[in-house]
N, C-alpha and C positions, 0 to 999 in steps of 0.2 A: 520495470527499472532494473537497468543488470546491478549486480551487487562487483561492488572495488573492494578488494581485498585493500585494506589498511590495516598499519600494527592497531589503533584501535579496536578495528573490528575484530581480527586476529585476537585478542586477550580477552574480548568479551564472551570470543565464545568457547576459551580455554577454562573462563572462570568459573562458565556453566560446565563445562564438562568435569571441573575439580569437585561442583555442588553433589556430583553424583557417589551413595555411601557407596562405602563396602557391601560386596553380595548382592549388588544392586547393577540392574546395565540400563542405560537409556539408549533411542534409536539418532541417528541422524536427523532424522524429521522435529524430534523432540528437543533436540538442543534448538536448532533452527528455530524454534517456537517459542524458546524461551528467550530467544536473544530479539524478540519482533520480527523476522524475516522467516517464514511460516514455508515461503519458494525454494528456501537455500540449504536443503539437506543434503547436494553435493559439496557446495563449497564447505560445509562444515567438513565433511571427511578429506578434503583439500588443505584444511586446515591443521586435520589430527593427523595426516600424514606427515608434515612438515614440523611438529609438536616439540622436536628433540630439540632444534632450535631456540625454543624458547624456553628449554625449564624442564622439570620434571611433573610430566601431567596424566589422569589416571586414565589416558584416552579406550587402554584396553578394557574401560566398560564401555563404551558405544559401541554397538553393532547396527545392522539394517533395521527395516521393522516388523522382519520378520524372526530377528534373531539369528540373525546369518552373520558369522563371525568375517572380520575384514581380509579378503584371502590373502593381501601383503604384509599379513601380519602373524607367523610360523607362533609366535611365543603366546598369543592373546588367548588362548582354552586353558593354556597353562598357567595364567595368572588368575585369572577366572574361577579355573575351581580352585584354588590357593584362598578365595573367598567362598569358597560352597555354592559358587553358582552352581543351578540346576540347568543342565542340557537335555534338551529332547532327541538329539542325534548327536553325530562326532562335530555336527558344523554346528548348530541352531541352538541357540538358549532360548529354553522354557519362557515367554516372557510375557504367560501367566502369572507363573509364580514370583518371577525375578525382576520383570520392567519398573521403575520407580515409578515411581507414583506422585510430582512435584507440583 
């Protein structure tokens, strides 16, 4: 089943990404998971690309799942450690230490 991008779906998966604390990053995959659609950890980053549209949302904690920072996104290590996230390189958060945990 493709997934339709609607403002619904759009805000539901903004809401998961607002649940995410401070110091804390979740994957694409992980939101996707929480919102029931487990397939759609593209459309999620489809979604946080387009984000400013809607509001102010804290998208600079989702990365990959491997902890690879969004490359169209220059500001996002710098908002990051502004929370103490922990980086295993210049690109990748620890996410050992840092992945929530929801």
């Amino acid at each position: 089943m493709a997934a339709i991008l609607t403002e619904e779906l759009i805000y539901e998966i903004l809401s998961a990404v607002e649940e995410v604390p401070a110091g804390k990053v979740a994957s694409y995959g992980q939101i996707a998971r929480l919102i029931g659609r487990d397939k759609n950890a593209r459309l999620v980053g489809k979604v946080l690309s387009m984000s400013e549209y809607y509001g102010s949302y804290p998208c600079h904690r989702i990365v990959n799942h491997a902890g690879r920072l969004a490359p169209h996104f220059p500001g996002q290590r710098g908002l990051l450690l502004q929370e103490d996230v922990i980086f295993k390189d210049s690109s990748h958060v620890d996410m050992k230490r840092c992945q929530w945990e929801c």
